[in-house]
C-alpha positions as CSV (number, residue, x, y, z in Angstrom):
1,X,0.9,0.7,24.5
2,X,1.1,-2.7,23.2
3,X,-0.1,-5.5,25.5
4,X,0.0,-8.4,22.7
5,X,0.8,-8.8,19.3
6,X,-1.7,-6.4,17.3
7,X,-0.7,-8.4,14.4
8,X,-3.3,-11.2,14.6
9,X,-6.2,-9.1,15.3
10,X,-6.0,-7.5,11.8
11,X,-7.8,-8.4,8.6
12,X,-5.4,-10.5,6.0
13,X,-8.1,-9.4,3.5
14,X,-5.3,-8.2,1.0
15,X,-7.8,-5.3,-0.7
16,X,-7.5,-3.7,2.7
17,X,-5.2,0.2,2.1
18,X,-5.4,1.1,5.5
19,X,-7.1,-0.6,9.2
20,X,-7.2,2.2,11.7
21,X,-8.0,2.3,15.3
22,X,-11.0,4.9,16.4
23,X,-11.6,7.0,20.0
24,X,-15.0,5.0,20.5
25,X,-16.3,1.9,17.7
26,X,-20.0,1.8,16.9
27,X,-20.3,-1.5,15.5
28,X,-19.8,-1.4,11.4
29,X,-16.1,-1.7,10.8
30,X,-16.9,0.3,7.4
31,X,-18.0,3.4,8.8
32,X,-17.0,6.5,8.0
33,X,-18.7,8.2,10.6
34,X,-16.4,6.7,13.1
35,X,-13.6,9.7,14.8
36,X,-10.6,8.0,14.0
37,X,-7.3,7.9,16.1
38,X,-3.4,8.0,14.8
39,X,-2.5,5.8,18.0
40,X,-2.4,2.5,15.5
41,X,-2.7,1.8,11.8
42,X,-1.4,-0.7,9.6
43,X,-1.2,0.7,5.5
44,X,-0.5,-1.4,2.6
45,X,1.8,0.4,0.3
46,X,-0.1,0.9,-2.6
47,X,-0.3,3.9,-4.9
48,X,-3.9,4.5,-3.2
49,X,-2.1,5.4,0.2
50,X,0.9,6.7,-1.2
51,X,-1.3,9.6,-2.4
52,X,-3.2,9.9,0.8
53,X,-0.2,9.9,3.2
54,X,1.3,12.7,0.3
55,X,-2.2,14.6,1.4
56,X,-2.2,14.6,4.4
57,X,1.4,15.3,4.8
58,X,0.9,18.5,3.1
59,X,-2.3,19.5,4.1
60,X,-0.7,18.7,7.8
61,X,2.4,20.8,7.1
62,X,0.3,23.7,6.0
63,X,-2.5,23.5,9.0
64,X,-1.5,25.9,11.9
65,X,-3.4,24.7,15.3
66,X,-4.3,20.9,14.0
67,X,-2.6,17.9,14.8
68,X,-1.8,14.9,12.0
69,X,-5.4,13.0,13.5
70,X,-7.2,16.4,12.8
71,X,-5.8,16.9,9.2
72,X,-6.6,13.4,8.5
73,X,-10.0,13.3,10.4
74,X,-11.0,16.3,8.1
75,X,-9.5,14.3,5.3
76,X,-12.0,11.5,5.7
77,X,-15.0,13.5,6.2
78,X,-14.4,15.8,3.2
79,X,-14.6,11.9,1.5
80,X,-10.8,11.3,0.8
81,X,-11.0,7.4,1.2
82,X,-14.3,7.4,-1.5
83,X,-12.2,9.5,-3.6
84,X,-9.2,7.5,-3.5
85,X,-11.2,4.7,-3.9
86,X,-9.6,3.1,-0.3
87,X,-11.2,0.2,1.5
88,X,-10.7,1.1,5.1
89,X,-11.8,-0.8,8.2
90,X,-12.4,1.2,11.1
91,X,-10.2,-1.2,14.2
92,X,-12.7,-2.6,17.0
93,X,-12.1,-1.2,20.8
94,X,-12.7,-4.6,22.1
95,X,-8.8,-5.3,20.4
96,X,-7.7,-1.6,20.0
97,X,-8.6,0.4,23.0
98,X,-7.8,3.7,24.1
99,X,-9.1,6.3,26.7
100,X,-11.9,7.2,25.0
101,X,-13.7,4.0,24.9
102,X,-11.8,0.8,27.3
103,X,-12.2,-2.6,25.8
104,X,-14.6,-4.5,27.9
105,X,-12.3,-7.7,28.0
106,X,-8.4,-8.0,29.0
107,X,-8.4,-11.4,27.2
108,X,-9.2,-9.8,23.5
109,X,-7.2,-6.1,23.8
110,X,-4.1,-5.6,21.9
111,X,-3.3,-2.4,22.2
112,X,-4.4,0.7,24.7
113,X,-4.0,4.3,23.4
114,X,-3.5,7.1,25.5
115,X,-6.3,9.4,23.4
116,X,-9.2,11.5,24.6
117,X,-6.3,13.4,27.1
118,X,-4.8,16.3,27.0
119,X,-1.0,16.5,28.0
120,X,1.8,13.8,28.2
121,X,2.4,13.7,31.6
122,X,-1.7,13.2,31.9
123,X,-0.8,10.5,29.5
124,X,2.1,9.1,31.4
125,X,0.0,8.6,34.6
126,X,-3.0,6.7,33.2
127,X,-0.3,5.0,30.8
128,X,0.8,3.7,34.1
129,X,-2.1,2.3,35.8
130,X,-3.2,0.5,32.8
131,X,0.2,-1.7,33.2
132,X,-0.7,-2.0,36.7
133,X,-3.8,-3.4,35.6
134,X,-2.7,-5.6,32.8
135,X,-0.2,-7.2,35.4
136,X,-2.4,-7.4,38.0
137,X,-4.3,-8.9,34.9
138,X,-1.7,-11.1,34.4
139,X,-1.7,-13.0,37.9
140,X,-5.1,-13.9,37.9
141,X,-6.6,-17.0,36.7
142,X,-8.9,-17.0,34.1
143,X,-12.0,-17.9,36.5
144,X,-11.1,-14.2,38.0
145,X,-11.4,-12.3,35.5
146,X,-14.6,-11.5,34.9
147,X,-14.9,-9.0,37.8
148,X,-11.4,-6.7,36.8
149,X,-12.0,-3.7,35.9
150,X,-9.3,-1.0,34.3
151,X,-8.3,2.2,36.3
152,X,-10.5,5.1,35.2
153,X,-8.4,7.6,33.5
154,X,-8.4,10.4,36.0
155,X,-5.6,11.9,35.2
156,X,-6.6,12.3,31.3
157,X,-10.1,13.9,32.5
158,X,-8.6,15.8,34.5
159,X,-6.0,17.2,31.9
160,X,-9.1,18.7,30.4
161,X,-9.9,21.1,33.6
162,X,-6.2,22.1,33.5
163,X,-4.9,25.3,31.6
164,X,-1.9,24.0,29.6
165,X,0.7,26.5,28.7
């Protein structure tokens, strides 16, 4: 879910290929060792990530039980960026949150992604009470904001108890 232009939050440094967001940042926006997400990426078309997208794509189409962020997760730890020769930056939470890890400030997020969940409708709900938050958000002033929290993501833990058919 967008909540602001992603846009300004991104690196202009053109020998960027690819900025991608991650389920939880550890600090060094050039780690590898970071567990990427698919919920937001921004590519420069080059004929570095033409090749990547053309193996992933395949590897994707040929990989029964993974989803495109596991095929490209396995990508990057079998060394497909060093290979390539890619520069990558791995996208801060603070500005690119998701379930796994909430950015710990509604004045610097971007963008929320519904990862670290299990089903759509789990999805839907927590989808939901973070735009109750960001408009609750919203209304305040900026002396207020300090003490708001976001809605834990109940639904999402919880979509990992459930058997899903």
């Amino acid at each position: 879910m967008w909540l602001r232009n992603p846009f300004t939050r991104l690196s202009k440094n053109e020998s960027l290929d690819l900025q991608i967001s991650v389920d939880v940042f550890y600090g060094n926006p050039w780690s590898e060792g970071h567990q990427i997400n698919t919920g937001f990426y921004f590519v420069r078309s080059n004929n570095k990530t033409i090749s990547l997208f053309e193996t992933w794509y395949g590897f994707k189409d040929n990989s029964t039980g993974l989803k495109e962020q596991d095929v490209l997760q396995d990508l990057v730890q079998d060394g497909i960026i060093g290979n390539l020769g890619m520069r990558v930056m791995f996208l801060d939470t603070l500005y690119f949150s998701g379930f796994c890890q909430d950015s710990k400030d509604f004045r610097a997020v971007t963008t929320v992604h519904a990862n670290c969940c299990r089903s759509i409708t789990a999805k839907v709900l927590d989808l939901k009470a973070v735009l109750h938050d960001w408009k609750k958000f919203n209304k305040l002033d900026t002396n207020s904001v300090g003490n708001l929290t976001w809605t834990q993501h109940i639904a999402c833990y919880d979509s990992w108890n459930t058997k899903i058919i």
